[in-house]
C-alpha angles and dihedrals in degrees: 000000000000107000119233090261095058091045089045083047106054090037084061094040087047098049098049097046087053086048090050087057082070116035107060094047090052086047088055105035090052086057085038086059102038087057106055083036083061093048097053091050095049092041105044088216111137091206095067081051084067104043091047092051092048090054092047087055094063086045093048091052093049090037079070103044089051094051093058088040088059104037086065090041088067095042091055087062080066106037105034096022111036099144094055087051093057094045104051100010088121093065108024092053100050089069095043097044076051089055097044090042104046113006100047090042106059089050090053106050089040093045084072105047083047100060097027105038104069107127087358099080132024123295089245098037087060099045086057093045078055092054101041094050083057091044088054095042088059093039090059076049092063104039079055099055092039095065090034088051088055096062089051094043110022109203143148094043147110122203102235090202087190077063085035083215137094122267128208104240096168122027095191094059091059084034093052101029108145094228092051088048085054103046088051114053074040095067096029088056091040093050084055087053091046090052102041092052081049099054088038092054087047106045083043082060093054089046091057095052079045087233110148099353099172088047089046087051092052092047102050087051090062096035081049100048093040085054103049084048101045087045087046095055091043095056092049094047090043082069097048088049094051091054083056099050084044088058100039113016102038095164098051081059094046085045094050089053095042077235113169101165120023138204142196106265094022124182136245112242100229090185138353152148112247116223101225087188085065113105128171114286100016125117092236113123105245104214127034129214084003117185100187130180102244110244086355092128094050093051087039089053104033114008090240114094081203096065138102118251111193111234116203098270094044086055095044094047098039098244126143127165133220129235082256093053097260125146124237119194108233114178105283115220098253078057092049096049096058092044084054092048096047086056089049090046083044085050089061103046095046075056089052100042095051102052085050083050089239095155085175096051085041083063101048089050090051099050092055084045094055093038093056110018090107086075094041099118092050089080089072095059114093090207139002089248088065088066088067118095128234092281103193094056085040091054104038091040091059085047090051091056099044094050094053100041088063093053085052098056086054088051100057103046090046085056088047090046098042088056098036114039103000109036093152084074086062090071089053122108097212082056094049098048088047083061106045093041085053090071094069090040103060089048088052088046085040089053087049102059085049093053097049088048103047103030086043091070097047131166096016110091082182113020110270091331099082140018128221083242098057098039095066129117120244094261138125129262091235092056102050083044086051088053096037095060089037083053094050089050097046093038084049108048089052089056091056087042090047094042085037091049103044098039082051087052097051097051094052089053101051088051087064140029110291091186097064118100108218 
């Protein structure tokens, strides 16, 4: 039977894949909006008024559905993960409380005006209602990641053992954590990518019933240029994420290539066929029929081909290697775990000491708690081998991303040639069905990142602080399975309504005059 923490786990996991359906394509379709919004006031032409206002209307449909998806998202840190809520609370919900106070906030008080204020206010006062609302939409983005980027990176904070929880002691260091930065402009720019590809498969779709065709051709321009921006950037941003994963989460990295033992100049695996027989410390070969990109991973990594990349069983067992082939001793994970094990032991007996009133024996608690607390998550692994990620969805995943992306790329700029130099291909069928099978395709490139990011880093809630095992609520099994398949039903019935809803929508709309204003 599947434990608590597998059922807290993939409702987790459950939840937030259903909300990442939503959130990039709000993020882009904000910037989507602003935008044509921006071309209709500087151009004076009505019919950009409609089209603007047709496209607002898909983003104001999925705005809603993404709001009800998050909000259970947050309840879930208290219901599912309560533990994890009390040790790190003080950090993970300042950034959150930020989210919910400002961010939210200024969507929500400019949505309004947005939807509701045409004719009603001025034409520039509209168009920055229109902005701001995409400026908030991608502010509620980066409160997010930056709480998300400080379980992968845990930083600006001191362990009170009296409270026995982390405090926040320095906000810009959680604020202004790099792989928060990254993660950020990473999603923001993806979102753009998932938006463009959207307003280019449906404007594609227009194109082939031949309905609006000179609006359909507008709009794929802008859904084209904002995409091959927004991929552009992503891809920029991915390797500055990668450096960082390189620096903080070694093993997610290890785990993405499939890598056991590392060297200095490795290469990049292009394509291969993972051995899921293959386990650490074993002499299976680890990747059949492999093509790899010679030195690709070190200049991935570290932007330096001579350089040493750490493979599973060289992590596990602290070994690194020099330019010159020598070996250097790191802190191999049976050593972490007892190091772990002897700051959890120095937590109790702080605990001890201070309710017998012993200040000498408090500080000496507190000294082995401070010289080892880096490892403390690593005494609630049974084995080093349990700190390694599901390698096979990890590796697959990354190559799924990467793929796509690319396809992407070659997408946008297709889309770019076909309206600037080449607009006959816009009446062709074959143009119009690349466009309208890409939209399947960049949520499935979209689902990929998130789980690389997110399986990568498994099992570590917070980054070798805290298990998933040891982050879970007091609950039954049979509760968290209740809500998980109540969940599935309810996440899944508001994807149909909102597919249902928008493809609706869209139909009615090709079967009239999108550009008019009324």
């Amino acid at each position: 039977m599947m434990s608590v923490v597998d059922w807290s786990r993939a409702q987790f996991a459950l939840t937030a894949m259903y909300h990442w359906l939503f959130v990039p394509l709000t993020i882009g379709l904000a910037l989507v909006v602003a935008v044509m919004e921006t071309i209709y006031y500087r151009t004076r032409q009505e019919r950009w008024k409609g089209i603007t206002k047709f496209w607002m209307t898909l983003f104001g449909i999925n705005f809603a559905i993404g709001v009800a998806t998050g909000i259970i998202l947050e309840f879930e840190f208290g219901t599912n993960w309560s533990n994890y809520s009390w040790f790190v609370g003080d950090i993970f919900g300042a950034p959150l409380a930020i989210e919910g106070i400002f961010a939210f906030f200024l969507e929500a008080t400019f949505v309004a005006v947005m939807f509701f204020g045409w004719n009603r206010v001025s034409r520039g006062f509209h168009l920055a209602s229109t902005w701001l609302v995409a400026l908030g939409v991608s502010l509620s983005a980066l409160w997010i990641l930056v709480a998300n980027a400080w379980m992968q990176n845990p930083v600006g904070m001191q362990f009170d053992p009296e409270q026995m929880r982390n405090v926040m002691d320095n906000f810009c260091e959680v604020a202004f954590n790099a792989v928060a930065m990254n993660k950020f402009f990473h999603a923001v720019a993806s979102g753009w990518t998932l938006a463009g590809v959207f307003v280019i498969g449906v404007s594609c779709w227009m194109l082939w019933r031949k309905s609006n065709i000179e609006a359909a051709r507008d709009s794929l321009k802008v859904g084209a240029w904002v995409g091959f921006a927004g991929i552009i950037f992503t891809m920029w941003t991915g390797d500055g994420s990668a450096v960082q994963v390189a620096k903080v989460q070694p093993m997610k990295l290890a785990a993405m290539e499939g890598l056991y033992d590392g060297k200095v100049g490795q290469e990049l695996v292009g394509f291969g066929i993972l051995n899921t027989d293959k386990r650490p410390g074993d002499d299976l070969e680890a990747i059949h029929c492999e093509i790899s990109i010679p030195y690709g991973l070190s200049i991935l990594a570290n932007h330096d081909p001579n350089t040493f990349v750490p493979g599973i069983n060289d992590l596990i067992n602290g070994i690194a290697l020099t330019p010159e082939g020598d070996t250097v001793r790191t802190v191999s994970y049976a050593e972490r775990i007892a190091l772990g094990r002897d700051a959890r032991q120095a937590l109790r007996d702080y605990d001890t000491a201070r309710h017998a009133g012993d200040s000498a024996a408090m500080s000496a608690a507190d000294a082995r708690i401070r010289d080892n607390f880096k490892y403390f998550g690593y005494a609630y692994l049974d084995k080093p081998e349990d700190a390694v990620p599901p390698v096979a969805l990890t590796f697959y995943a990354f190559r799924v991303m990467v793929v796509l992306g690319g396809y992407l790329l070659l997408l946008c700029i297709l889309a770019i040639f076909a309206c600037k130099w080449k607009t006959s291909w816009l009446e062709k069928p074959w143009l119009h069905w690349v466009g309208i099978i890409s939209i399947p395709i960049v949520w499935i490139c979209s689902q990929a990142g998130w789980i690389v990011a997110e399986v990568g880093r498994q099992p570590w809630v917070i980054q070798d602080l805290m298990p998933t095992n040891a982050a879970i609520s007091d609950v039954t099994s049979g509760s968290v399975q209740f809500t998980f398949w109540m969940f599935a039903v309810l996440f899944t019935a508001l994807l149909i309504a909102e597919i249902s809803i928008m493809l609706r929508y869209i139909g009615k709309a090709s079967k009239s005059d999108i550009e008019a204003t009324h």
